[in-house]
Structures are given as C-alpha cells and as structure tokens.
N, C-alpha and C positions, 0 to 999 in steps of 0.2 A: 595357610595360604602359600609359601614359602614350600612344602612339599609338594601341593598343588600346581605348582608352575615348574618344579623339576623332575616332576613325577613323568615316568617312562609310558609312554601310550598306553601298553599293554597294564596299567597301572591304574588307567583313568576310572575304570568299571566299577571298581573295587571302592576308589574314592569317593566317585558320585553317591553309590548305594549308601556307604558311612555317611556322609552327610546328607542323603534326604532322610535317614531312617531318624538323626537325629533333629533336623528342623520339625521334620514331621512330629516331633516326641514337643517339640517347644511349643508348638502351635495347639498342642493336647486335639491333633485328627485320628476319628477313632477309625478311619480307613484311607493309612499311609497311602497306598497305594491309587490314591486318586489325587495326589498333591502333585500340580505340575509347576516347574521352577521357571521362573520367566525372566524377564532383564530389570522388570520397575513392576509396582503394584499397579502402574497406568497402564502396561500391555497387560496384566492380569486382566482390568476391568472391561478393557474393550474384546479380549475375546471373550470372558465370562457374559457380559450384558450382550453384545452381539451377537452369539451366536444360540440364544435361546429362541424356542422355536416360535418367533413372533407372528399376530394377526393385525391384520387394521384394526382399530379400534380397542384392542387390548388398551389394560392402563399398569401402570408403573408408577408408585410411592414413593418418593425421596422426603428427605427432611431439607427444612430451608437452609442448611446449614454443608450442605457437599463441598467437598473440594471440585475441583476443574475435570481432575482425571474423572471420576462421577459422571459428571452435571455431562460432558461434551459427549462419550459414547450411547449417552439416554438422548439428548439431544437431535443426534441423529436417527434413533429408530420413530422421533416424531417427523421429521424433516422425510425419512426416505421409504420410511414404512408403515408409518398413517398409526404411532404411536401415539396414546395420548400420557402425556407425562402431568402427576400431581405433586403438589410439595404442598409437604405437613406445615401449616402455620409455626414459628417459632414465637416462643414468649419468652424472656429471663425466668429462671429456672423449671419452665416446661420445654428444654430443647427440641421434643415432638409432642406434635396433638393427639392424642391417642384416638380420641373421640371422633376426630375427623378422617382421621384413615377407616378406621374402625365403620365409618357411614359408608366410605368407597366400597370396603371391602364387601360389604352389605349386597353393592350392586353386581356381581359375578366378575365381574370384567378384570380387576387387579391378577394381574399374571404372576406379577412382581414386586416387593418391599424392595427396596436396596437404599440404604443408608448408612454411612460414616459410623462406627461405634465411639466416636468423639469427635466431635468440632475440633479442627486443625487450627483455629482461631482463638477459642474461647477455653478449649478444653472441656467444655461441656459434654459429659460422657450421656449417651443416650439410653434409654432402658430397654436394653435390645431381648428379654425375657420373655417382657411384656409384648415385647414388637411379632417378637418370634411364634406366641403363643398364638396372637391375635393372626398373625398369615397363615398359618396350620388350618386355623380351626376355619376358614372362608378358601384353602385349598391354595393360597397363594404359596411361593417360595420367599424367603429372606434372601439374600443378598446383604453380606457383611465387608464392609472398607474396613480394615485392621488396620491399615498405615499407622491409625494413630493411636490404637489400644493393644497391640502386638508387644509384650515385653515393657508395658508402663501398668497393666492393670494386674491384681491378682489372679482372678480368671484368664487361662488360656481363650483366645477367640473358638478354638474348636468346640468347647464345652458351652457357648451361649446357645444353640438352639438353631444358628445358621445352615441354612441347604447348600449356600455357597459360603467362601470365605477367601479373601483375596488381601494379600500385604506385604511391607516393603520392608528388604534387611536395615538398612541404613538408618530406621528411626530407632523406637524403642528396645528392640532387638536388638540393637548397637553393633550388629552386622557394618563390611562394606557399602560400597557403590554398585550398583549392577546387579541386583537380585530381586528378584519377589517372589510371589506365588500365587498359586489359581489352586484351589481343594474345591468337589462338587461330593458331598453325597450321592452314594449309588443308586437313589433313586432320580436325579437330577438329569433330565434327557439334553442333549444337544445338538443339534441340525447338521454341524461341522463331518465332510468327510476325514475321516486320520487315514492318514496315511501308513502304511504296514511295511516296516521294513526289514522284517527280516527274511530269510531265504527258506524257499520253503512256508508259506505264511499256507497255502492252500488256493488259491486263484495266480490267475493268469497279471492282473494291478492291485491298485490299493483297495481295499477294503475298507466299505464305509463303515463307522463306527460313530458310537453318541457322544464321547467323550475325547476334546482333543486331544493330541498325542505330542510328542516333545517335536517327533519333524512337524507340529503346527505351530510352531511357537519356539522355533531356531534352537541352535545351539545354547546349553546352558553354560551361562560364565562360571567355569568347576574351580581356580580358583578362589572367587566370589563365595560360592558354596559352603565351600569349606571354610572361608571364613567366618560365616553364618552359624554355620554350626557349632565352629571354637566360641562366638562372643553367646551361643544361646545359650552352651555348657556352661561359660562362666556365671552368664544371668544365675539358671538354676540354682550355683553355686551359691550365690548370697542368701544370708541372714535373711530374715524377715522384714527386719528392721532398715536394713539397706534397701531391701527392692522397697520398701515403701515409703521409702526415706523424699522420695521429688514432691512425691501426692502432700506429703505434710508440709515442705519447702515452700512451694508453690500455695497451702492452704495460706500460709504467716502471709507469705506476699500478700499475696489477693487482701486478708483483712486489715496490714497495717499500710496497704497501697492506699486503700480506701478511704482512710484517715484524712489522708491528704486532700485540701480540698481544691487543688489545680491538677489531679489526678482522678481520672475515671476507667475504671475496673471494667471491662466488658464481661457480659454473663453475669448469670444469675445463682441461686444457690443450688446446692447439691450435688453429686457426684463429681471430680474433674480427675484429668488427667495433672500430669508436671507442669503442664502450659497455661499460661494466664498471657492474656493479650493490654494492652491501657491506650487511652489518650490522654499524653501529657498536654496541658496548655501551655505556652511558651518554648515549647519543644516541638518546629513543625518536621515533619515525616523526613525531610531528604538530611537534617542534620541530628536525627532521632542516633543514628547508627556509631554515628562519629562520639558525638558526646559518650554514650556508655565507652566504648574503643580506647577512650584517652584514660577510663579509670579501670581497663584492665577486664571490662564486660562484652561480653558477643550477643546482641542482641539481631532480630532482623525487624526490619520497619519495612510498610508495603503491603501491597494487596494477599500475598500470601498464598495465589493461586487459587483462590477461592471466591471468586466478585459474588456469586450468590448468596455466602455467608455474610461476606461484608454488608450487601443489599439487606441482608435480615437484621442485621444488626447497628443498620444507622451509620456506618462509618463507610459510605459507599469510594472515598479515598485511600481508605486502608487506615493502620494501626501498629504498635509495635506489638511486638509478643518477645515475649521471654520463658525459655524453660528449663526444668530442671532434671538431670539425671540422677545414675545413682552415688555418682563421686562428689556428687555438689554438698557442702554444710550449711550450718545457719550461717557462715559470714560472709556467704555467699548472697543471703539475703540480705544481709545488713549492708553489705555494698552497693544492692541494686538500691536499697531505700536512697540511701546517702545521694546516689546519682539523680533521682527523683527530686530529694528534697533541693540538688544544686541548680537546679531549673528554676530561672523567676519569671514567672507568668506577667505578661504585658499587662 
C-alpha cells in the first residue's frame, strides 16, 4: 500500500494491472479479465443485480438468510420494476430448500439465483454446487455474495459454478477498507451503456457495451488494491493447517458453547464458515460487547446488517457473533468459553 500512495502517476497502470492479475488469481476467476474492482461488495451487488436485463414478472431466488447489501438492490427491482422476489425457506442445518427453488425454477420465470455463499450470521455455508447445477440446468444465472466465503473457505468463489461473483477485501481475504469486486462470466449480458475512453475508440461517444467498465463504477482505490493483493499473496502462503485453522476454532466453539445450558448456538449442523453467532441469557445485546472488551475479546452484538436473517432465524433483535481468523489458537477459544461461563443468567 505504502508504494501505492508514493507511487508516481505514470506508475499507476503498471500497479493496478499487478494487483488485479493477482486478486483475480485469489478469487480462482477463470476470465481475469472480467473482474471489475469496486469500493464494497455492496456497490458490486447493486450494479451486478441492477443492471441485468430485467422484465415484469421475472423471479429472483434468494435464500432467507441475505445480508442487507443483498436483500435492498433485489428489493428494488420489485418495488420499480414489477420483480417478483422469492426466499428459499431456511431450516437449521438446510440453510436453503433445494426443493422449493427447484419448484420455482420448474415455472420458467427465475432469471436469477443470488445468494450469500454463508450466512454473515450463523456462518452457515450454503451448497452452492448444488445451487449452481440446479439454475443451469432451468437456464437461470447464479449470483454469488463471497463477502463471507472469500478467503475463509477451501474453495476459491470462482470455482463454484457462479455466472456472477461479487466480494469484499476487508473480510476473509484480510484485505483493507475500500475494495471489492463484480466478475461476470462471458456469457453473462448486461443492459449498462460503458462508457469508452480511450482515444481513438472508433465512433464519434461512448459506445454501448454488456459489461460495465471501470468509468461505471468510479475510480478504483489503487492503494486498497494493492493491499488486497499483498494480504491474498500472504493467504496463499499458509499451511493448510493455518488456513483452516478458524473452520476447526469455531467448530470447538459452537459444540462446547452448546454445553452451556444459558447459551444458545444459532444454526444448525454442517458446513460453517469461522463465524458462530449465540444468545447468551443474562447477557442483554447493548452490554454483550463490553463484557467480552474487559477480557480482552472483540466481539460484535446487533442486527449485523442482516434483519432478514435475523427474521429466519428467530432472533428478530439481533445476537452476538464471534469469529475466528487465521492468527487466532485454541486459547482463544477457551477465553471466549470462560467469558460465557462468567455470565449468570437471571
């Protein structure tokens, strides 16, 4: 980052191209060259979801389980554009109905999948294989939120089967502030005129094209970028055993949280990401934050930006969640238990 901010103009080109060639290599996109770099995974999703080429009554598949960035630019194409939006029922450990998209998709009309590859709440990873095979094969597109599987799963997001894929540096990727990305496969059409700037392009304006272009979607934060790149290089770098070190962290949590019988574990069983979510009894939400803080723990308590998951999951006030990266040990866990057990429930 630090070369990035002193780096000489004529310098910039050179930087940018080294760090998408390498984000692109993190994200495992088998056509770099359709990976647009954005400020948050939330401008990714509003121009990705917005700008496909919608009809009235089209439908769009989410799981009950979306983040905010999600749920609001789907939102609107019901609201302005005579969308109809469906969400997969959620069950503890079925984070989606397969069955019931699977009916939708039956009736022609789904244009669109798009769903979270993990609950930002529960950590419940979704089986996006399965998701991805099932929209192919009825003509739909996938739509993939990485925020929260980007650099926490084995799998690259480019290798599930996604037509889109969209995600943020700042989470798993252990990136800065100020980054994300928008990747479409080359089959993936979009409505958006781009804009053509270079000199000499062949016409008199901008030329309309399917796929936004970087003047659609502002300046890229290049040193952001580049730091992106440095924390994915170092990702790559670990062991096996390190990169999967949070997934096992997080599994001890979740089953000796569960122990506790003034603690309740949201989700269900089967895949997760680092993130486990709970409701402690005796611990209400505004003073959730403080008590871990005095033993040295960063937790966050709160809706989490996600009211539709919270609605699926019963805890329509919110909840705490705790996660785990890949510097974190076991006594990192044994700390949180301890803060856990120093709770005495009314």
């Amino acid at each position: 980052m630090r070369a990035a901010l002193l780096a000489e103009p004529g310098d910039h080109a050179a930087l940018f191209a080294d760090a998408h060639r390498t984000i692109a290599r993190a994200i495992g996109l088998g056509a770099p060259d359709r990976l647009l770099l954005t400020s948050s995974c939330t401008q990714a999703l509003s121009i990705a979801i917005g700008d496909l080429p919608w009809q009235a009554g089209d439908v769009v598949i989410t799981s009950s389980l979306e983040h905010h960035a999600l749920a609001r630019p789907v939102s609107k194409l019901v609201h302005e554009r005579g969308v109809v939006h469906e969400r997969a029922p959620y069950a503890p450990g079925r984070p989606f109905d397969l069955e019931f998209a699977a009916r939708l998709l039956c009736g022609g009309r789904v244009r669109l999948v798009a769903v979270t590859g993990a609950c930002n709440v529960t950590g419940e990873v979704l089986p996006l294989a399965t998701i991805a095979d099932l929209a192919h094969r009825h003509d739909a597109l996938l739509l993939l939120d990485a925020a929260q599987t980007a650099g926490t799963l084995p799998d690259a997001p480019g290798t599930t089967g996604a037509d889109v894929v969209v995600f943020a540096g700042h989470k798993g990727l252990q990136g800065p502030l100020g980054i994300g990305g928008l990747w479409a496969a080359p089959h993936v059409r979009f409505t958006c005129p781009a804009a053509v700037c270079e000199i000499g392009s062949g016409g008199p304006g901008p030329a309309l094209a399917p796929f936004p272009g970087f003047c659609d979607v502002g300046s890229v934060n290049l040193p952001a970028a580049a730091g992106l790149a440095v924390s994915a290089e170092w990702l790559r770098s670990l062991p096996p055993a390190d990169r999967s070190r949070p997934l096992r962290l997080a599994a001890r949590l979740h089953t000796e949280a569960a122990g506790r019988p003034h603690c309740r574990v949201l989700g269900g069983d089967g895949e997760h990401t680092g993130t486990r979510s709970f409701v402690i009894d005796g611990l209400p939400l505004e003073r959730a934050e403080a008590h871990f803080a005095a033993r040295g723990i960063v937790v966050r308590a709160g809706s989490h930006c996600a009211p539709m998951a919270l609605d699926a999951l019963g805890v329509p006030r919110g909840c705490l969640r705790i996660g785990f990266g890949p510097t974190n040990r076991d006594d990192d866990v044994d700390a949180v238990l301890a803060a856990i057990d120093a709770v005495r429930p009314a």
